[in-house]
C-alpha positions as CSV (number, residue, x, y, z in Angstrom):
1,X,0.0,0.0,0.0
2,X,1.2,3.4,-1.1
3,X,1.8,5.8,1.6
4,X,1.5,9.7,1.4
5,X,5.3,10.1,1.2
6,X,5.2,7.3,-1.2
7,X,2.7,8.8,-3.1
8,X,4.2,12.1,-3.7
9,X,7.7,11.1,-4.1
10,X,6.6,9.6,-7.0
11,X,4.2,12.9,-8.1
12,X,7.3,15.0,-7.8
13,X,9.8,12.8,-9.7
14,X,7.3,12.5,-12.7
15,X,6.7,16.1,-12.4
16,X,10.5,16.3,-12.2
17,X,11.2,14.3,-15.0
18,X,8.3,15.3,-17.5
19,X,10.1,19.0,-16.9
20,X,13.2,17.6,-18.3
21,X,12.4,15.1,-21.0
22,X,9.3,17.8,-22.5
23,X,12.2,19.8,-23.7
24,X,14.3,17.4,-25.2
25,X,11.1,15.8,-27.3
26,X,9.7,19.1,-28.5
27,X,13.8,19.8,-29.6
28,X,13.8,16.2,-31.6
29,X,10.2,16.2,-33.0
30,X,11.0,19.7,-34.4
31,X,14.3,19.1,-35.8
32,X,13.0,15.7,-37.4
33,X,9.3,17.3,-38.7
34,X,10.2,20.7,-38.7
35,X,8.3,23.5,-36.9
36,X,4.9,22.4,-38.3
37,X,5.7,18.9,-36.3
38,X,5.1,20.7,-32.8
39,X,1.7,20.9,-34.2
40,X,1.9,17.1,-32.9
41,X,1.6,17.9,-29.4
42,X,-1.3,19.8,-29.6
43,X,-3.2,17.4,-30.8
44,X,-1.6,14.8,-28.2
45,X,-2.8,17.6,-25.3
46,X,-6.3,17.9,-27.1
47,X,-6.7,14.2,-27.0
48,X,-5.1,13.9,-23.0
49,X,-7.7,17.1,-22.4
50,X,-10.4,15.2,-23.8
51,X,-9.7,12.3,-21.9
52,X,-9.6,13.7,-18.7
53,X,-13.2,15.9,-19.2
54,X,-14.7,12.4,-20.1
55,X,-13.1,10.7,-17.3
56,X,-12.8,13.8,-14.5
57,X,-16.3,12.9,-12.9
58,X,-15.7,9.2,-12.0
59,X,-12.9,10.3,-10.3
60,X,-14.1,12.9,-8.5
61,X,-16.9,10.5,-7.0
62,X,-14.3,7.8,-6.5
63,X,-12.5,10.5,-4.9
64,X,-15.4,12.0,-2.3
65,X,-16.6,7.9,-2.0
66,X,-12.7,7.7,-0.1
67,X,-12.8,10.5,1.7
C-alpha cells in the first residue's frame, strides 16, 4: 500500500522528469518534422484534455466515495 510520502515522491519525480524530457522531445520532434511537427503535441494535449473531461467525474466521485 502506497503511503502519502510514497505517493508524492513519485508525483514529484514525474513532475521532475516530465520537466526535463518535455524539452528534449519538442527539440527532436521539431528538428526531425520541422516547426509544423510541434503541431503534434497539440493534438496529443487535445486528446489527454479530452480524456480527462470524459473521465474527470468518476474520479471525483471515486474521490469524495474515499474521503
Amino acid at each position: 500500500m502506497l503511503t502519502r510520502a510514497t505517493a508524492l515522491s513519485v508525483f514529484s519525480f514525474g513532475g521532475n522528469l516530465g520537466f526535463a524530457c518535455g524539452p528534449i522531445t519538442v527539440t527532436l520532434v521539431a528538428n526531425a518534422l520541422g516547426i509544423s511537427g510541434v503541431g503534434l503535441f497539440i493534438m496529443v494535449g487535445g486528446g489527454v484534455a479530452l480524456l480527462l473531461a470524459h473521465y474527470f467525474p468518476a474520479m471525483r466521485r471515486q474521490s469524495a466515495q474515499h474521503w
